[in-house]
KEKOL-635616 format. One line per field, with one value per residue (C-alpha): residue in three letters; x, y, z. Coordinates in steps of 0.001 Angstrom, whole numbers, plus 500000, padded with zeros to 6 digits. Example, Ala and Ser with C-alpha at 12.3 -4.5 7.8 and 13.67 -1.06 7.14 Angstrom:
2
marnu: Ala | Ser
u: 512300 | 513670
v: 495500 | 498940
w: 507800 | 507140
This chain:
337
marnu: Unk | Unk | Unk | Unk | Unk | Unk | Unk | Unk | Unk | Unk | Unk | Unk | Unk | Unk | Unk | Unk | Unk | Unk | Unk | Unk | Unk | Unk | Unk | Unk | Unk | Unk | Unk | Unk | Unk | Unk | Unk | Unk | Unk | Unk | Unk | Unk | Unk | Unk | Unk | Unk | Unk | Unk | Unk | Unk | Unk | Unk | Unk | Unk | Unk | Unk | Unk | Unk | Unk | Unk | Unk | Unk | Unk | Unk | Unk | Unk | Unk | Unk | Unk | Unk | Unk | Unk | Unk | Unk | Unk | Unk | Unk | Unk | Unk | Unk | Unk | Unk | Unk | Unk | Unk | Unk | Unk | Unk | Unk | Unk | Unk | Unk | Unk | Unk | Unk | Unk | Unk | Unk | Unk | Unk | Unk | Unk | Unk | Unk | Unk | Unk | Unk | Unk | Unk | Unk | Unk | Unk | Unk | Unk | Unk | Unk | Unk | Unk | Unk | Unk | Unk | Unk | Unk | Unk | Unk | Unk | Unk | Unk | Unk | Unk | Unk | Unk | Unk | Unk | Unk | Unk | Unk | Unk | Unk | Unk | Unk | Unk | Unk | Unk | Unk | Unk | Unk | Unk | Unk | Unk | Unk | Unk | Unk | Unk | Unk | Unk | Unk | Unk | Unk | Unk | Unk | Unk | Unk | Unk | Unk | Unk | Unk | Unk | Unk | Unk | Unk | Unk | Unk | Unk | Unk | Unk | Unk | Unk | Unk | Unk | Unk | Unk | Unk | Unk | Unk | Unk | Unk | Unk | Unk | Unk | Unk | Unk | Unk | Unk | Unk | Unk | Unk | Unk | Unk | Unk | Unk | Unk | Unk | Unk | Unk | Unk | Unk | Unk | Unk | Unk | Unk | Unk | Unk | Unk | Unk | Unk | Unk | Unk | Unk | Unk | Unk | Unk | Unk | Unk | Unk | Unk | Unk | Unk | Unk | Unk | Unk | Unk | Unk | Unk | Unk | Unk | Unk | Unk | Unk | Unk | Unk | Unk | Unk | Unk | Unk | Unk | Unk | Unk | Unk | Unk | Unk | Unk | Unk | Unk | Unk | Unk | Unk | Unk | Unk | Unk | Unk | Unk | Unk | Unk | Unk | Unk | Unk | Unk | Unk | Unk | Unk | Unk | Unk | Unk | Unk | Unk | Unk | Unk | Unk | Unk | Unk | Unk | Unk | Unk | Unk | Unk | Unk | Unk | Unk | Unk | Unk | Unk | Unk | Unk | Unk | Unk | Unk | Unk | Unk | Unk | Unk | Unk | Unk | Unk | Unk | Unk | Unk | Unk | Unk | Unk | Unk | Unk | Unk | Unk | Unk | Unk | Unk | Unk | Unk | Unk | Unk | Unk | Unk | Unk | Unk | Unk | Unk | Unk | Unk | Unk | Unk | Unk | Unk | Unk | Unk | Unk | Unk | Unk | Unk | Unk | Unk | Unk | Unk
u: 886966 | 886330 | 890145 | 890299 | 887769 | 889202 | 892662 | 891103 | 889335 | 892557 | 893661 | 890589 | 891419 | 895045 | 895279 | 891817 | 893982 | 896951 | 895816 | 894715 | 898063 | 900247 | 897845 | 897141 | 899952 | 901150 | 900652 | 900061 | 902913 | 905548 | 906763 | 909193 | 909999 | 906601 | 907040 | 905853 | 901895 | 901609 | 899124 | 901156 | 898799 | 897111 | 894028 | 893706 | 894586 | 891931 | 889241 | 891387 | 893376 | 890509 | 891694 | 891893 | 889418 | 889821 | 891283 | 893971 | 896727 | 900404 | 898664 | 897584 | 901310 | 900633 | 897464 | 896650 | 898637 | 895749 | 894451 | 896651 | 895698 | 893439 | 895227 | 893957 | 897013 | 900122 | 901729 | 900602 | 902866 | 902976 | 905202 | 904469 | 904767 | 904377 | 904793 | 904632 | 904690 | 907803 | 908924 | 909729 | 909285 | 908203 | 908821 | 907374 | 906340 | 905378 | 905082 | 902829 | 903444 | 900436 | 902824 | 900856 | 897523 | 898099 | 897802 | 900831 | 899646 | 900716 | 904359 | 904870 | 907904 | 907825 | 910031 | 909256 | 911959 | 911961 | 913537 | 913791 | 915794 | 918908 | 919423 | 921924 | 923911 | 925021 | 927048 | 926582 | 929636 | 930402 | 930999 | 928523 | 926139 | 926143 | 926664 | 929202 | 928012 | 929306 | 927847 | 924525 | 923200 | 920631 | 918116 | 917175 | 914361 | 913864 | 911731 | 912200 | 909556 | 908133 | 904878 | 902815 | 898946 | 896799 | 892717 | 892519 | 888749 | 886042 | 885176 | 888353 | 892235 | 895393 | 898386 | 901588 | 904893 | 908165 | 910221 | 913360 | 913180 | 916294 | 916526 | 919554 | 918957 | 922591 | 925740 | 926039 | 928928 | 929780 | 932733 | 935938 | 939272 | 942343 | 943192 | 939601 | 938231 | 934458 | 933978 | 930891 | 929308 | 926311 | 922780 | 921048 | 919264 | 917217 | 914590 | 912212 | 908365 | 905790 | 902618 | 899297 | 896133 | 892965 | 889736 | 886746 | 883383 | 880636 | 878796 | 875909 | 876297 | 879856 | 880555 | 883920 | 885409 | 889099 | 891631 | 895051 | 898027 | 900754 | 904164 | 904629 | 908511 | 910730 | 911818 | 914541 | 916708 | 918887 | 921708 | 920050 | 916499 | 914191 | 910733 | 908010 | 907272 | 903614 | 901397 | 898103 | 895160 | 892513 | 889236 | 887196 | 884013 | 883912 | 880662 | 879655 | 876452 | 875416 | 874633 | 871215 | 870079 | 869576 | 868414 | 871496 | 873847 | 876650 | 879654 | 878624 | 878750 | 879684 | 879907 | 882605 | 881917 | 884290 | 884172 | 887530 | 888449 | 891788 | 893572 | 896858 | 899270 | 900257 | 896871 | 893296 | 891113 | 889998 | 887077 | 887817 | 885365 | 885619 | 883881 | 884636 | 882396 | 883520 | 882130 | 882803 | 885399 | 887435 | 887709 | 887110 | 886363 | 886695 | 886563 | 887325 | 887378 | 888974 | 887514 | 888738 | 891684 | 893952 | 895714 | 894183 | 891130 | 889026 | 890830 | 889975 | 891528 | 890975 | 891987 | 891856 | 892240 | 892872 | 893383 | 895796 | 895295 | 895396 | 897857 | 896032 | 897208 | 896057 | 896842 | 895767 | 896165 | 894722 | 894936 | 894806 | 894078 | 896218 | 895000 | 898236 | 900624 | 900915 | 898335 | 899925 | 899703 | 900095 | 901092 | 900908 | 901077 | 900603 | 900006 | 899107 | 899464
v: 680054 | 683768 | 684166 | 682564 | 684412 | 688215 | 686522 | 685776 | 689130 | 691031 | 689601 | 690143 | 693721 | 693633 | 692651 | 694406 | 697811 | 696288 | 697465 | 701106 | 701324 | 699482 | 700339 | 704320 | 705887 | 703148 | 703678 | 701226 | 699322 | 700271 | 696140 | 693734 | 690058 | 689508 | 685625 | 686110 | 686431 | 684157 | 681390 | 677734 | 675530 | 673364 | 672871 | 676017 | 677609 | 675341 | 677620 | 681248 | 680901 | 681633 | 679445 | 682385 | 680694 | 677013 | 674169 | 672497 | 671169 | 672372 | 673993 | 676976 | 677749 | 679327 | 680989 | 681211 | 679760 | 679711 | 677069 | 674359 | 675096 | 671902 | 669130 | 666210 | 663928 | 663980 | 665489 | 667020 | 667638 | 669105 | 669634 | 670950 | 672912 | 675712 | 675972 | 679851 | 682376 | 682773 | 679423 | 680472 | 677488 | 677354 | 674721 | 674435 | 672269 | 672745 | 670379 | 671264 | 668822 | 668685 | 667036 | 665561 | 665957 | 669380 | 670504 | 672701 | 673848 | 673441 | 674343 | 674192 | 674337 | 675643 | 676741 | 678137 | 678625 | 680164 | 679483 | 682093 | 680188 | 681969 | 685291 | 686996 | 689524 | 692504 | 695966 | 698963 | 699622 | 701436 | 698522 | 697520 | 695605 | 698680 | 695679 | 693082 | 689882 | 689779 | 685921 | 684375 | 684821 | 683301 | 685054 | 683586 | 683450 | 681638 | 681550 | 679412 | 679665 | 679240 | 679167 | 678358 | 678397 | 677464 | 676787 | 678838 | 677641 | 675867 | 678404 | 680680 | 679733 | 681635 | 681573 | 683109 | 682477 | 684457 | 683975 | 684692 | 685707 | 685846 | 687136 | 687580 | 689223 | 687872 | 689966 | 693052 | 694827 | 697761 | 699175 | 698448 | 698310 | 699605 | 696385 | 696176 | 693629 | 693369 | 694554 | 692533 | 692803 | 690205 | 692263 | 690074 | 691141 | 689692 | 690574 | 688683 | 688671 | 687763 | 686339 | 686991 | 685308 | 684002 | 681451 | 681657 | 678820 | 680964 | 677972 | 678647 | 674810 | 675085 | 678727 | 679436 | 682933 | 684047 | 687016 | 686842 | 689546 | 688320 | 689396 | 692608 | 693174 | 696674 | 698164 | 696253 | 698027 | 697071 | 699537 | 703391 | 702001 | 700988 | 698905 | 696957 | 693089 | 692740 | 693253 | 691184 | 691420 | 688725 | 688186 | 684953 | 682876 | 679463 | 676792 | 673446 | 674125 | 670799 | 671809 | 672921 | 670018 | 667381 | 664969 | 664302 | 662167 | 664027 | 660945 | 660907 | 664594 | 667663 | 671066 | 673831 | 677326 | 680019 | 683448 | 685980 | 689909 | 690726 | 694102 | 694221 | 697019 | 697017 | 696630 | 697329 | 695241 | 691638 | 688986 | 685517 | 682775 | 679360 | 675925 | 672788 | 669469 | 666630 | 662566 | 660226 | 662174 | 660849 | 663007 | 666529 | 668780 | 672667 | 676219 | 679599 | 683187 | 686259 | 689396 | 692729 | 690935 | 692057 | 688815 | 685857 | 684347 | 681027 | 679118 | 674814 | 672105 | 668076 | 666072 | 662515 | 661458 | 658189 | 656304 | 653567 | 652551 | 655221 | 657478 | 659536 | 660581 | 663429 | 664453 | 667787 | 669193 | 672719 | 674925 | 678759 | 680872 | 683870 | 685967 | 687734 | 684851 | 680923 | 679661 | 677791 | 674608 | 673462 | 669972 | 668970 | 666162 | 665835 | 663076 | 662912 | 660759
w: 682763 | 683678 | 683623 | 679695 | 678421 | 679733 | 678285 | 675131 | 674673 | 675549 | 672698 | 670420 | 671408 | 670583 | 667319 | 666710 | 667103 | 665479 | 661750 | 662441 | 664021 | 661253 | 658521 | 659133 | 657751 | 655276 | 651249 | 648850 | 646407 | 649186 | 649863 | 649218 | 649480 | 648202 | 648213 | 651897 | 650414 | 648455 | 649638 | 649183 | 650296 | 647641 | 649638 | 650587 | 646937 | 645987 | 647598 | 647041 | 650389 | 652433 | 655399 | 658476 | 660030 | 659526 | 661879 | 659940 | 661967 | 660112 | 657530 | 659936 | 660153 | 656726 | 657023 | 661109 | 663667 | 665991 | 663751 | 664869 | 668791 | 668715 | 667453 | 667446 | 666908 | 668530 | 665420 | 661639 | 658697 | 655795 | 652380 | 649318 | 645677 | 644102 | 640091 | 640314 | 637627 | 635394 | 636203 | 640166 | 642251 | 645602 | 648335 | 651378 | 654574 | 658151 | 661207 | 664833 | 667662 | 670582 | 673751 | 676540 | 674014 | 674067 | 677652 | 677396 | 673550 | 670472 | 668745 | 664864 | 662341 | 659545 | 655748 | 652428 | 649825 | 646951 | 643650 | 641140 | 639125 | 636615 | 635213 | 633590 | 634215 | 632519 | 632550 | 630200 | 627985 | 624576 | 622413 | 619440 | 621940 | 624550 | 627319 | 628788 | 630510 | 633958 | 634472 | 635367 | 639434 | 641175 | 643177 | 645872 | 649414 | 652349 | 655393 | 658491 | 661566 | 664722 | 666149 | 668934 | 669567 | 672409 | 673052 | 676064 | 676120 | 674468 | 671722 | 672050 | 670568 | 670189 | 668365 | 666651 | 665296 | 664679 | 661529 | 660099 | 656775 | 654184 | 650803 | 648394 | 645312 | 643919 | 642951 | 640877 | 639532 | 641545 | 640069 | 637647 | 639230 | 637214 | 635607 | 634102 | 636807 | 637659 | 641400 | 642724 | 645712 | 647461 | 647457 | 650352 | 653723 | 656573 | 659201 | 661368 | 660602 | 663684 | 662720 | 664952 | 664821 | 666877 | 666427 | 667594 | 667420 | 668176 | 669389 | 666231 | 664506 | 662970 | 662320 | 663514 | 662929 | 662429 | 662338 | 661368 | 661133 | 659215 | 658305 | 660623 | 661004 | 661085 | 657800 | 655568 | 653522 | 650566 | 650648 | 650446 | 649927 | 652106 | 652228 | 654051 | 654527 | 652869 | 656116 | 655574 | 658081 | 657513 | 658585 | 657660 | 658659 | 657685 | 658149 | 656830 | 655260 | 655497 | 659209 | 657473 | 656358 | 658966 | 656441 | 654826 | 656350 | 657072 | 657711 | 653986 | 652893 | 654027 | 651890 | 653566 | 653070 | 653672 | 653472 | 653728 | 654032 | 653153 | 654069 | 652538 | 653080 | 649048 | 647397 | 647684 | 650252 | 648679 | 649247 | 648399 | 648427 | 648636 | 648905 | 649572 | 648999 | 650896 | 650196 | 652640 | 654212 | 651103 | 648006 | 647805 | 645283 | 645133 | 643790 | 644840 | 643531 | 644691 | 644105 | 642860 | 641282 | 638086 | 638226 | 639899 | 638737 | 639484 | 642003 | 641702 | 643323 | 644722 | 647322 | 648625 | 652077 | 653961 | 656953 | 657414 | 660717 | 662892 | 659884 | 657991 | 654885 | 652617 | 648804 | 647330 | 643745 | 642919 | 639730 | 639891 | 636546 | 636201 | 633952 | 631960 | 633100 | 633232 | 635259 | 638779 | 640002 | 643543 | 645209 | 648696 | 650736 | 654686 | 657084 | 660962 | 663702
């Protein structure tokens, strides 16, 4: 136990001194492939993403992979949809497996892909529309992951995952050959991102507290130009308030709060806030609001959950307003067993 708990605080201290390290000489707007921060969950969305320090099986693999270090089924899964901004699309899903219940940890899949759909492209030239077409392209991004977490006590859990992230921003027109021929070349790079995070139940009802680091890789560069991933350290509490009040029977309700700090690398720091009332561990409603924001607003979302004999199955649905832009939906399905 002794042994667990140095482990564990090693690793409090670690990615404690992570930020001032990563953070220190970093200046805002300086990132790329910002697909990476976008929270995908619709549960989570439902209550503005504010899920660092929340238990939830594959769906840690997007937020904290410490999360999924107590699994209580053999295996969780999750897929689901994005209907971004500018009618981008994201896709998504993650699966954890606990072997042997979990007594050498827990190891997690996981894939977003992004579609940005068609544009068109285009080359200056002195005719009456000052362009030529060259043909449509198709941006494109993908990630593909994977993590591992572990309870190394009662109150204490670890966890991380490596990922290798693609992006291809399509073909542009380099040059013109002698015989008036387009030359194109392919605008697409790749790094790998390492995700950090740990859980902790300080034994006080349900409070549980968690820190993630997400998205810390080396510098990419598209040809002379170079950038950063969008480094996110996260700190959140989370409770069921319900814990204060005895009275109420709480197989029949239960009323998640959750609290988040956000220190992004391209932005000012954020606070989301979220809730989430629960009845009869069935349907769910919630809301969430992140705070300062330009773009995102009030965050809302249900879900309805089942079990069929041992399977349980979950749908969630949340809407997000964005202020200047078409507000998003998110879909999501997942299962365990």
């Amino acid at each position: 136990m002794k042994k667990n708990i140095k482990t564990a605080a090693f690793v409090c201290i670690i990615i404690l001194l992570l930020p001032s390290f990563m953070f220190g000489q970093q200046k805002l707007a300086q990132t790329g492939m910002k697909f990476l921060s976008l929270s995908v969950d619709a549960r989570a969305s439902g209550f503005s993403g504010a899920a660092a320090s929340l238990e939830e099986g594959a769906m840690s693999m997007f937020y904290n992979p410490s999360g999924m270090a107590r699994l209580e089924n053999f295996a969780s899964v999750v897929v689901g949809r994005v209907q971004y901004i500018a009618d981008i699309n994201y896709n998504y899903g993650g699966a954890v497996f606990a072997p042997s219940n979990g007594a050498f940890g827990v190891f997690g899949v996981s894939f977003e892909n992004v579609d940005y759909g068609q544009l068109q492209g285009t080359v200056r030239a002195d005719n009456e529309q000052g362009f030529v077409d060259f043909g449509a392209f198709s941006p494109s991004a993908y990630a593909i992951g994977l993590g591992y977490a572990k309870a190394l006590s009662e109150k204490f859990a670890v966890g991380g995952d490596v990922r290798y992230v693609h992006q291809s921003l399509g073909t542009s027109v380099v040059n013109i050959d002698p015989n008036g021929n387009f030359v194109e070349e392919q605008n697409k790079t790749n790094v790998l991102a390492f995700d950090f995070g740990i859980l902790y139940k300080t034994g006080f009802k349900s409070l549980d507290f968690g820190m993630d680091v997400r998205n810390f890789s080396r510098e990419v560069r598209y040809k002379k130009e170079s950038f950063q991933l969008p480094l996110i350290f996260k700190l959140g509490i989370s409770m069921n308030l319900m814990d204060f009040l005895p009275q109420i029977d709480q197989n029949m309700n239960s009323f998640l709060f959750t609290v988040e700090a956000t220190h992004p690398r391209d932005y000012p720091e954020q606070l989301s806030f979220g809730g989430e009332y629960t009845f009869m561990k069935l349907i769910s409603l919630r809301v969430g609001y992140i705070t300062p924001s330009d773009v995102e607003g009030v965050s809302a979302g249900i879900g309805i959950k089942h079990n069929f004999s041992g399977f349980d199955f979950s749908f969630d649905y949340s809407y997000t307003v964005y202020q200047v832009f078409n507000d998003v939906n998110r879909f999501s399905i997942s299962f365990a067993l």
